[in-house]
N, C-alpha and C positions, 0 to 999 in steps of 0.2 A: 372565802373558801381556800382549801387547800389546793394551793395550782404548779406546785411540785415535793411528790415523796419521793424522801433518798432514803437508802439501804444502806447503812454503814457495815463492813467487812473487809477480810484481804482476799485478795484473789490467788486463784490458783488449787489445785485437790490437795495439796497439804494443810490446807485451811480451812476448806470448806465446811467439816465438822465441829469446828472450834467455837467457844461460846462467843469471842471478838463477832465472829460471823453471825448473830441473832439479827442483827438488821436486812441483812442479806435474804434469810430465809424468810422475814418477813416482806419482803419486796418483793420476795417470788410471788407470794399468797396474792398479793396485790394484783400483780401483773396478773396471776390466770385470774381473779376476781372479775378482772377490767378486760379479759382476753386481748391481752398486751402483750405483745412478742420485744424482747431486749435486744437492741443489736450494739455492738459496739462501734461506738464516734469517739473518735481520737481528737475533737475539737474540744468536746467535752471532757477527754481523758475517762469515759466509763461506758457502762453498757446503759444506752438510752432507749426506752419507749414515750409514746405518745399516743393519745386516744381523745374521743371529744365527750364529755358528759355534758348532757344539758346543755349544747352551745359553745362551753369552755373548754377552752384544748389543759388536758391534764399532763403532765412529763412523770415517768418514773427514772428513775438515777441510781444505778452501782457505780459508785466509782472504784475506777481498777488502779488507782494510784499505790496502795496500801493506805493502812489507816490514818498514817501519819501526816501524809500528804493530801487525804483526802477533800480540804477544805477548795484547793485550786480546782477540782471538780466540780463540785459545786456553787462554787463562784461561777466560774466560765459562762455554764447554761443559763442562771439566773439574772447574768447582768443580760447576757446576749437576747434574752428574751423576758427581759424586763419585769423580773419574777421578786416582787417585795419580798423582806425575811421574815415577815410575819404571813407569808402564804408559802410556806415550806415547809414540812414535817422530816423530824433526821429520826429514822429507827436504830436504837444499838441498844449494845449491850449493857448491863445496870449493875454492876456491883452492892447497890446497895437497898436489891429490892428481891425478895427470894426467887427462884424458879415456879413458876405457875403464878406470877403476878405481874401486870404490867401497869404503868402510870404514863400521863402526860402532862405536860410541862410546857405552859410557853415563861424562853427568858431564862435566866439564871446560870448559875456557872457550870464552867464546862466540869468541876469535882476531881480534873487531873486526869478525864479520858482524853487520848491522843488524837482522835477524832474529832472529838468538840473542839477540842483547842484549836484543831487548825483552821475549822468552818469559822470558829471566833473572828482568828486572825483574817482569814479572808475574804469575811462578808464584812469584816470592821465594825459587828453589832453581836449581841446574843440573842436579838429578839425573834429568834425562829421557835417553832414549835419543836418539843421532842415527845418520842412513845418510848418511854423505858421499860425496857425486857427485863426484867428481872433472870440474871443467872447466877445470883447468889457471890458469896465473899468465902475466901478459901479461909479466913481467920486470924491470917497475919500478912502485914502487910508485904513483907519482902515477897511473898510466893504471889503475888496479885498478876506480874507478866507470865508465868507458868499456866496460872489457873487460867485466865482469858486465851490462851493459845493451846490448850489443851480441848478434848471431848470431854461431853458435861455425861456426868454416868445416867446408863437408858432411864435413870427412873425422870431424873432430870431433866434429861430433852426430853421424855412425852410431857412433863410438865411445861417447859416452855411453849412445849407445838400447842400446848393447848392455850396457855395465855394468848399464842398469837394469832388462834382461830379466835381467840374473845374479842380482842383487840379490831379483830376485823370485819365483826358485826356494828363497830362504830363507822365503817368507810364510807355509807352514806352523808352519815351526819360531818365527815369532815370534807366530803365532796361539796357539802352544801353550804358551807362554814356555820354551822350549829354547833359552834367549839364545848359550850357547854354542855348539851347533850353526848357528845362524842366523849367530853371529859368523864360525865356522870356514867355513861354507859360502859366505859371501860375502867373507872373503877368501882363501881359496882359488882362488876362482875369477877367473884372470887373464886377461886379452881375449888373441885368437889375432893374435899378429904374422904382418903377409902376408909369405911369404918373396921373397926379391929375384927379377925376373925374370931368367931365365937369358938370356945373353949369347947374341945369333945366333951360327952361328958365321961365320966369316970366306969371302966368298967366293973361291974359286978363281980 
């Protein structure tokens, strides 16, 4: 089972709306899911909750490091409570998956986000679980730090918000470590294309 989700994001209101932040807002969903209040522990370097499912004490994780730093946060709490990196999901953001889609991942490279990289570096493995949010690629590569710290246009975040309401109809199945089910279930589930408005017709 999953027995700690972290939030990948920066902290602070300048950021908050920013696509880097998709892990962020998906840790909230969590937290009121789980009616888990975030408090900030400075031993962990983030905003921590905790809750018991079934017996198992579950942690949630923002780290307020920034993104770059973010791996020392997530080390901290997992070694301190003896938390294997194949029982961790890191949520962020996906460059290479559109808005309204999200996938999961255990293993594999971090693809040059600044966030994976440092978890890489600081758990010394990549064998954690990821949900990648899809927020889309701006089309060239130089604008890629622009586009991740910028707000994703309204049509955009309602698509996100809603991959991450998808995403989190799998929260049982990764409470329970049913990885495959949680896997199938959130990629299965595809956001609903609006269909075209129908043409007036012509007047007389």
């Amino acid at each position: 089972m999953i027995r700690l989700f972290v939030g990948l994001g920066n902290p602070g209101p300048e950021y908050e709306s920013t696509r880097h932040n998709a892990g962020f807002w998906w840790l909230d969903e969590v937290a009121r899911t789980l009616k888990t209040s975030l408090m900030m522990d400075r031993a962990y370097h983030g905003l921590v909750g905790r809750c018991n499912v079934n017996g198992q004490t579950v942690w949630l994780l923002k780290p307020q490091t920034f993104m770059n730093l973010c791996g020392k946060s997530v080390a901290a709490l997992a070694r301190f409570y003896k938390i294997e990196p194949h029982e961790i999901l890191v949520a962020h953001d996906e460059l290479d998956i559109v808005p309204g889609e999200a996938k999961l991942k255990l293993a594999g490279s971090h693809a040059g986000h600044n966030g994976l990289r440092d978890i890489h570096a600081q758990l010394g493995t990549d064998d954690y679980w990821r949900l990648r949010l899809g927020v889309g690629h701006p089309g060239v590569k130089a604008e890629v730090i622009n586009w991740v710290l910028k707000k994703p246009s309204p049509d955009h975040r309602i698509a996100i918000d809603q991959s991450i309401a998808r995403a989190l109809t799998a929260l049982p199945h990764l409470l329970a470590g049913e990885m495959d089910k949680a896997t199938l279930l959130i990629h299965t589930s595809k956001p609903v294309r609006p269909k075209p408005p129908r043409p007036e017709p012509a007047a007389q």
